[in-house]
N, C-alpha and C positions, 0 to 999 in steps of 0.2 A: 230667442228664435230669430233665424233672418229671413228676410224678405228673401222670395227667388226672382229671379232676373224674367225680365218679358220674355227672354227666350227661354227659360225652364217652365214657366208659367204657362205658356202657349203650348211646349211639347206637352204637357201634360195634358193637353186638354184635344190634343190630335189621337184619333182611332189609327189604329194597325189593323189592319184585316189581312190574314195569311192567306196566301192562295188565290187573290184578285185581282185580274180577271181572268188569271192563266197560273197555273200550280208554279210555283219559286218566287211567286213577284207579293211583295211585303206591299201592299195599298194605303198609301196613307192618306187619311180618312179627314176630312176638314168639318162636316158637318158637326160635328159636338164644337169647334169654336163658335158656329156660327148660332147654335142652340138656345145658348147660355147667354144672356144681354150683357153681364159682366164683363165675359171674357172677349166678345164680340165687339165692345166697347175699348176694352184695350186693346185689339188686334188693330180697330182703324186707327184708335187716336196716337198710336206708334206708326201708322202711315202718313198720319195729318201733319202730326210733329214736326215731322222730316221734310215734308212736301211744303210746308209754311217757309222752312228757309230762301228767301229771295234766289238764290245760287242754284236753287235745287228745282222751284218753281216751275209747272210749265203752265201752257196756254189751254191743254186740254189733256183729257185723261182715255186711254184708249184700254178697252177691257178686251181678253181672249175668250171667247165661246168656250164654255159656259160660265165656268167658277168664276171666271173673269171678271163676269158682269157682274156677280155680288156686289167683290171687294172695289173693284174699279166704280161703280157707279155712286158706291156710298163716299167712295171717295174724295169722287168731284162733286157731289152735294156738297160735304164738310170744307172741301174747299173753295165754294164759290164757280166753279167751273164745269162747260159742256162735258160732255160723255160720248165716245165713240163705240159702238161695239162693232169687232170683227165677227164674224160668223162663221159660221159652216157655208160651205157652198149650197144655193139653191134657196136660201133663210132670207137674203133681202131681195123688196118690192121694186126697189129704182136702178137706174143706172150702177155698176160697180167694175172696183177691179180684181182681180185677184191674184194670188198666189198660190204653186202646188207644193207639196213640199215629202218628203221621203218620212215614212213610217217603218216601224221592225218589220211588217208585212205589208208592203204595196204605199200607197201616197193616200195625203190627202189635200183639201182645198178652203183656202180662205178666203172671204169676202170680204169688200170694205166699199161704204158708197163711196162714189166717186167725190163727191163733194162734202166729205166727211171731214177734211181738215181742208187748210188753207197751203200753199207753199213758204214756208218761211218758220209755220208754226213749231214750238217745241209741243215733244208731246210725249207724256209717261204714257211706258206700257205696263197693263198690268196681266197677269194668271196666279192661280190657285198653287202652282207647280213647277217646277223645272224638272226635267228628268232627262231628254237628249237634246233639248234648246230646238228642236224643228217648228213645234207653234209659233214660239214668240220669235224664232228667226224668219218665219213667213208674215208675222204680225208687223216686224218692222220695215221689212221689204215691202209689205204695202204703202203703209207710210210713206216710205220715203218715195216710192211711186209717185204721189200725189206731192212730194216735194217739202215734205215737213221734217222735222229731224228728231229724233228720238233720243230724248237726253238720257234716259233711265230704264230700265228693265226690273219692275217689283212682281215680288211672289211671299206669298207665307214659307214655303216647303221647296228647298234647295235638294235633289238628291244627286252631289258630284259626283260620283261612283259612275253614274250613267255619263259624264263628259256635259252634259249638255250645258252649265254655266261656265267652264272652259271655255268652252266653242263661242259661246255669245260673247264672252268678253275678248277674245281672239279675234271677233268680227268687231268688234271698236264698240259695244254694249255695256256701256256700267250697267250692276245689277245692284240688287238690295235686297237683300232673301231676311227673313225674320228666324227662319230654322233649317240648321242641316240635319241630313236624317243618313247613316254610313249603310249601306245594304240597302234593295231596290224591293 
């Protein structure tokens, strides 16, 4: 019998839900990786792996509202480093900046404290998802707002069909997706 690869082992362990949150759209679903401490287990320590190489390293780890926070924050545990969370507009207490950014239906708004990173800082970004790259491309325009630079864009769940890792790596964004999934 052979072993299957992190990435058949992980799609295996992601929900499809049909028809979420609007009939045609295939939802996929991350809560069963996150379930299972096994599988949970290998989802970070294939993010830690990677992030330990000197080249790859950053200075801090920045999560997308919501799923963000999970993986991003266990992240920078496992690596020794601060945690940034972006937000939804209206979610933080102190000073911020933000960014708006275009949805299938109207925009929305991201937050980041203003003194959230440093200018100079590298900094991984992280989300749950790619699907038309507008989060994580308002995630990194904040950033760089504040003058830090974004070495890396990670997610579990690549869906290319929707453009949106195109786009990011088209805007100068290396990405590192763990699984692509063909239909939305």
């Amino acid at each position: 019998m052979t072993t299957p690869s992190i990435t058949d082992y992980l799609r295996s362990h992601i929900r499809t839900v049909p028809d979420w949150p609007a009939p045609g759209v295939q939802f996929r679903d991350i809560t069963p990786l996150l379930q299972d401490p096994r599988v949970f287990r290998v989802l970070i320590d294939t993010f830690v792996h990677r992030y330990m190489d000197k080249r790859l390293r950053p200075d801090v780890v920045a999560g997308l509202d919501a799923r963000g926070f999970i993986i991003g924050s266990v992240l920078a545990y496992e690596l020794g480093l601060g945690f940034v969370p972006i937000r939804k507009k209206g979610k933080l207490p102190y000073t911020t900046v933000q960014e708006t950014y275009e949805l299938e239906y109207g925009s929305a708004t991201v937050e980041l404290h203003a003194d959230a990173v440093k200018p100079g800082d590298t900094v991984l970004l992280v989300d749950d998802l790619i699907a038309t790259g507008g989060t994580m491309m308002a995630g990194k325009k904040l950033l760089e707002k504040l003058g830090a630079r974004v070495i890396e864009g990670a997610a579990i769940v690549d869906l290319p069909e929707l453009g949106g890792s195109m786009r990011l790596r088209s805007a100068g964004l290396p990405l590192f997706t763990l699984v692509n999934f063909n239909g939305h």
